[in-house]
N, C-alpha and C positions, 0 to 999 in steps of 0.2 A: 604581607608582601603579595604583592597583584600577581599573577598567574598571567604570563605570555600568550597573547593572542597567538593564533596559529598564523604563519605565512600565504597568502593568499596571490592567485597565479596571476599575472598578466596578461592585457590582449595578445600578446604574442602566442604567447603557449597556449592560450587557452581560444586561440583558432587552429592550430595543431589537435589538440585534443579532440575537436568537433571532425575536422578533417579524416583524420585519422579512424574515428569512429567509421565515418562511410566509405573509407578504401582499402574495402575486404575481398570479398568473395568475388562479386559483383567484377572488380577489375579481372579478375584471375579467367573467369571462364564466360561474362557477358562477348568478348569476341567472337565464339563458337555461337553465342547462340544469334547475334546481332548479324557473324555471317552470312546466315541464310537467305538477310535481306540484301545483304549490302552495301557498302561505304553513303548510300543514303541516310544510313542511320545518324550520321552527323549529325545532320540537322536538327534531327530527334533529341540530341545531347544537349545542341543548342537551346531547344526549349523547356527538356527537363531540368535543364540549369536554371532556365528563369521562374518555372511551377518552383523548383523547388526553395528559393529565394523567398519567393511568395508565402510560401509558409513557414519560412524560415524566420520572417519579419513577424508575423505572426506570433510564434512561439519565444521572440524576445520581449515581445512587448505583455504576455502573460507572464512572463520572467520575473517582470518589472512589478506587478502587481500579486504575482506568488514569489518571494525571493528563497524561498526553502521550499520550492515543488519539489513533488518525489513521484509524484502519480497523477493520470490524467482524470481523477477525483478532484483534486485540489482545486482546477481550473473549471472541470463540468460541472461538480453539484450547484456551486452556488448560483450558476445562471440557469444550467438547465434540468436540476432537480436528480434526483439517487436512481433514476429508474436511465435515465441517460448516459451517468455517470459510470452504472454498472457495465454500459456497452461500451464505452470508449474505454475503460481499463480492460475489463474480457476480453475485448478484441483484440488491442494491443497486446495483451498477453499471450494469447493466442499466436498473434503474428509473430514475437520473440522465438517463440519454439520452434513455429512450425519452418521458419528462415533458418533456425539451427540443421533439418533436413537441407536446406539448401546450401548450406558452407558443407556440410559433410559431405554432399556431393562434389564438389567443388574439390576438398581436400583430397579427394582419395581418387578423383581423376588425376591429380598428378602425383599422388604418392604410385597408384598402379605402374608408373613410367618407371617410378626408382627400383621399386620390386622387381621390376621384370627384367631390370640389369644381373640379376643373382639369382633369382627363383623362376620357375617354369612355370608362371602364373600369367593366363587369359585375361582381356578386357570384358566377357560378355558379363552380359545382367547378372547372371550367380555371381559372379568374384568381387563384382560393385556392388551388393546387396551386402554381402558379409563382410565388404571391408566398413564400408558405411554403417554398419549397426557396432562393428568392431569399433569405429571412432566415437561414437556415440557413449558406448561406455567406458570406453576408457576416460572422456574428459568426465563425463559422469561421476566415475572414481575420484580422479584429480578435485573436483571439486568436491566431492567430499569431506577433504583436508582441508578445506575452510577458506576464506577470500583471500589470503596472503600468496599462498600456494600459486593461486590461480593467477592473480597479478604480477607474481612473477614471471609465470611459464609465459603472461601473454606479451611482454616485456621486451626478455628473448626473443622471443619469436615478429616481434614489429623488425626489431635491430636486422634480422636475419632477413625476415622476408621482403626488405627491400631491395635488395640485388635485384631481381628481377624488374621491379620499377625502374630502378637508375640503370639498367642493360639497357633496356629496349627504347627509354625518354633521351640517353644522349647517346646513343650511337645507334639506333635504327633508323636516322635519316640519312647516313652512309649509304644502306640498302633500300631505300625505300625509290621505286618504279613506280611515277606519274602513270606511265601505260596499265599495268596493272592494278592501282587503284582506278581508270578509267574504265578499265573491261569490268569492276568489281560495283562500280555504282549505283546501279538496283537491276537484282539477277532474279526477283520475287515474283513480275510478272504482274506485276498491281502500280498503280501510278504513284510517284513522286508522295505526293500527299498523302495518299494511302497508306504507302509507307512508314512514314514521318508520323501519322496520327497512332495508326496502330503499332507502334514501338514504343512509344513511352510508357505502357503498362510495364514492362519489362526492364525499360531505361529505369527506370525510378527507383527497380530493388535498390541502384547503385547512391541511392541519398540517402534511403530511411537511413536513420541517427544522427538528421538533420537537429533533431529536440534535443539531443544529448546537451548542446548548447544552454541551455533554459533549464534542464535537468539539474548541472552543475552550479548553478548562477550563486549560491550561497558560498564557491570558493575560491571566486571570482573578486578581483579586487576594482571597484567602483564599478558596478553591473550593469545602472541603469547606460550608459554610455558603452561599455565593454562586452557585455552580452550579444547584442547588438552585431557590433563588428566583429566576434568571435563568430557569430552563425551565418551571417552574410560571406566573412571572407575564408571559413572553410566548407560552404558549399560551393566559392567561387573556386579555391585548389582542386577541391577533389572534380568539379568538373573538367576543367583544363587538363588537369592529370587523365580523368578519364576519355575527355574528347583525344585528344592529341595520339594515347595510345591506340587507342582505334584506330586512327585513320593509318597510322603506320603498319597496323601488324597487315589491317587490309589491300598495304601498297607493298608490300614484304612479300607476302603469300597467298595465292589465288584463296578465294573466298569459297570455291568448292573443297578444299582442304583443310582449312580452319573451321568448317563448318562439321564434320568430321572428326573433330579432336578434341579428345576429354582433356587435352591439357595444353592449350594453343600458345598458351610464354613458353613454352618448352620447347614447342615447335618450332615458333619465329624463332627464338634464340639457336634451336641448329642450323636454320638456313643462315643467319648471320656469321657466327661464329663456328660452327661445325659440330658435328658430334658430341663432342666434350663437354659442351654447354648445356643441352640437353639435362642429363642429369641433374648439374647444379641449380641450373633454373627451377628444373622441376622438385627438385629437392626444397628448396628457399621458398618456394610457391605453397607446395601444400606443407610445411614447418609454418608459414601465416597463417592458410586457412584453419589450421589446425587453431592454431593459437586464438585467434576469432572466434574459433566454435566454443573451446574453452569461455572465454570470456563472456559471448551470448550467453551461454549458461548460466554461468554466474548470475550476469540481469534476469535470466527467465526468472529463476531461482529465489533470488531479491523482490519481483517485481510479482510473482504469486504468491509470495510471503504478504505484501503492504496491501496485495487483494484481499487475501483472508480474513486479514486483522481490518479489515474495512466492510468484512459483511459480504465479502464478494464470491468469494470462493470456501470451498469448505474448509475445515478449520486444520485441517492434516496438512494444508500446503504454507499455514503461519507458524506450523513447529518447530521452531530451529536446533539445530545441534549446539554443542558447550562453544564450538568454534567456530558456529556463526553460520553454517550451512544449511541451507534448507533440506537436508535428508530425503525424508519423506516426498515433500513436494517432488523434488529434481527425480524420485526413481518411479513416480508419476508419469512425469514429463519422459523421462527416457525410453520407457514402456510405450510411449505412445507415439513416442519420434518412432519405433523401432519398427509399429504399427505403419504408421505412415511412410516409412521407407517401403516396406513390402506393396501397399496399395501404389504407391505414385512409379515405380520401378518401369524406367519404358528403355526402348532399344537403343538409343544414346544420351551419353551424358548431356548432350546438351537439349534434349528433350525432357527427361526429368527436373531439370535444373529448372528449365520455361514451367510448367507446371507447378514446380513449387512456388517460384515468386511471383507469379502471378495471383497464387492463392494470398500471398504476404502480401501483396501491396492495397487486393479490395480488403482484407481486414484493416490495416492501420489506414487506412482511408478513411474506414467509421473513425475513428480516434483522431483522425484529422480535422474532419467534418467537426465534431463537438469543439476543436479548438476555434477554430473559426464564428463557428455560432457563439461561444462562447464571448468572444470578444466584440462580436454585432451588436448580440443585445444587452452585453454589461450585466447588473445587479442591481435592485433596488437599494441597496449600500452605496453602489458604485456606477452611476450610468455610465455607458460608453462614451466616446468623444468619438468626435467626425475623423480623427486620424485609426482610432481602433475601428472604426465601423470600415472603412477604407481598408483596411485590413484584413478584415473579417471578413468581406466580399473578396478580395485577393484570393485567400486561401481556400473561399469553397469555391470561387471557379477553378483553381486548380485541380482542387478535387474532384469537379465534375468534368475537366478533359481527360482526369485518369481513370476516372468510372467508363467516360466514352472507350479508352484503348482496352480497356479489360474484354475478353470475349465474353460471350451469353454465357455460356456455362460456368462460368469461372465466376461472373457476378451475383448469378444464381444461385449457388451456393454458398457464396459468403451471404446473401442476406437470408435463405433458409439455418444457416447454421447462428446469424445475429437471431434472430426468432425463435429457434429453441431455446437457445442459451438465456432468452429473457423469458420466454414461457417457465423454464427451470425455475428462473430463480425468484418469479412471484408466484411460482406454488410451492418451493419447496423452504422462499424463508420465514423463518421466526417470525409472526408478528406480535403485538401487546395485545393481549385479549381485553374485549369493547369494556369497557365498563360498566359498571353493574349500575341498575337504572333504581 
């Protein structure tokens, strides 16, 4: 008796899936920090829409050619050799955690709103450093109960935290004041363009898990076609979702206020609806973020597991528990997120928040970079074709207008810390000793 194929998802869903992946954090507190510039930043969405498209086509069509990718090994080694390979998984992993800092932040800006309804608890730096390390191990624990655990809590918490999406997308154009989106349109003091270039290092945290698309492609039913238009049409959602939000929280509420606010859906939602709202908002907001950070985790956790057992990373982060968690590895990671909370900690959340994903977007940039090379110059198994090489050029110009918005020091250290990390790891791996002559 044959054994039942398992069910496999449709483009439907499984452009929801890709969507859904990139509308985290990003939606919750990028208004605070896009603020600063002001309702210019549209434009900026506009084009992080189309970068992010660009390698979105990219990573379907290595889909197509790895239909059980799990790691960006899979697609680097064989064009551009283990020493490559090692930096677009490193980085990328890298960049998994070190964005888990930046949902934390995110979550506990607006958990601080619920608290302060009942407890006589401050916003300064101390009470966001210890709630943030507080979240950090709590989902820590959670994921220690193993991946079931975790996909459920994150489940719940999508169900939950769209309130705030569906408040502000069909009834913030009630409130929303052309004249104050007008007074709000670049208050930065730098031109238009300026603007608009130097914002998409930032714009862009709101895509990464653009790949989850290409990631999935194995449970995907007909991929070479479906993949495709899973990654294409939930980078087009999550942009419109994200454009749209913007412009209204910015025609809502002057952009010297939301600039200001660790929890700016909480905000817009009291000038709309009152007081009341406040809370719930803020409630359903970080109950998402939270559930996001959960979930990152989980991938960090996954994704320095399949490093390990690949040669990449040391062998304590491939040890998994009876129930499938990465233990060891994740109180690594936690330890080090905890780390990196204390050094990045600045005087408002929406200063921390800039600093973190900017760190996250020059890392998974390297990992972007190899996808695209990747698919320029093919394999001697497998040449490229003029539609992948078209592709491949796609995605590394993307990459190089988000290397342009990255600032000097922010770039500078992502490629000082790609150089250690490869200095590491060809003095410290294993080789086969020469053979005896």
């Amino acid at each position: 008796m044959s054994a039942i194929a398992p069910r496999k998802i449709g483009p439907v869903l499984a452009t929801f899936v890709v969507a859904n992946n990139m509308i985290g954090s990003g939606f919750f507190l990028l208004p605070s920090t896009l603020a600063r510039s002001g309702g210019v930043t549209a434009l900026s969405w506009l084009l992080c829409t189309l970068l992010a498209m660009l390698l979105g086509g990219a990573f379907a069509r290595l889909a197509r050619h790895h239909p059980d990718l799990q790691s960006p090994d899979d697609y680097v080694r064989p064009s551009l050799g283990r020493d490559v390979s090692f930096l677009a998984t490193t980085m990328y992993w890298l960049s998994s955690w070190i964005g888990n800092n930046a949902i934390a932040v995110a979550a506990f800006g607006y958990l601080v709103v619920v608290l302060q309804a009942w407890l006589p608890v401050g916003d300064g730096p101390g009470v966001r450093l210890g709630g943030q390390i507080a979240l950090i191990w709590l989902m820590f624990a959670l994921n220690l109960l193993g991946p079931r655990p975790i996909a459920r809590f994150q489940s719940m918490c999508v169900v939950l935290g769209l309130l705030p999406v569906a408040a502000i997308l069909t009834a913030g154009w009630a409130h929303f004041d052309a004249a104050v989106y007008r007074d709000a349109w670049n208050v930065s003091g730098r031109s238009d363009l300026s603007v608009v270039m130097g914002s998409l290092a930032p714009i862009f945290w709101a895509f990464i898990g653009l790949e989850t698309g290409a990631m999935v492609a194995g449970v995907v039913d007909d991929p070479d076609r479906n993949v495709p238009r899973a990654t294409l049409g939930g980078i087009a959602i999550a942009g419109v979702v994200y454009l749209v939000s913007s412009v209204l929280m910015m025609g809502i509420v002057p952009v010297a206020e939301l600039a200001e606010s660790g929890a700016p859906f909480a905000l817009v939602a009291g000038r709309m609806f009152g007081p009341w709202a406040v809370l719930l908002i803020a409630a359903a907001a970080a109950l998402k973020a939270t559930g996001t950070l959960g979930g990152w985790m989980l991938v960090t956790g996954e994704s320095g597991a399949r490093a390990a057992q690949r040669g990449f990373l040391p062998a304590l982060f491939g040890r998994l528990r009876h129930n499938g968690s990465a233990g060891i590895g994740l109180f690594v990671v936690a330890l080090s997120m905890t780390a990196l909370a204390v050094v990045t900690l600045s005087p408002t959340v929406a200063d921390q928040f800039e600093i973190l994903i900017e760190m996250v977007v020059i890392l998974v940039v390297m990992a972007y970079v190899a996808a695209g090379l990747s698919l320029l110059l093919g394999t001697p198994q497998r040449p490229s074709t003029q539609r992948e090489r078209m592709l491949g050029m796609g995605a590394l110009v993307a990459c190089g207008l988000l290397v342009y918005s990255t600032p000097g020091k922010t770039l500078v250290g992502g490629l000082v810390i790609a150089l250690l990390a490869l200095a590491a790891y060809r003095g410290f791996t294993r080789r086969p000793p020469p053979a005896a002559r």
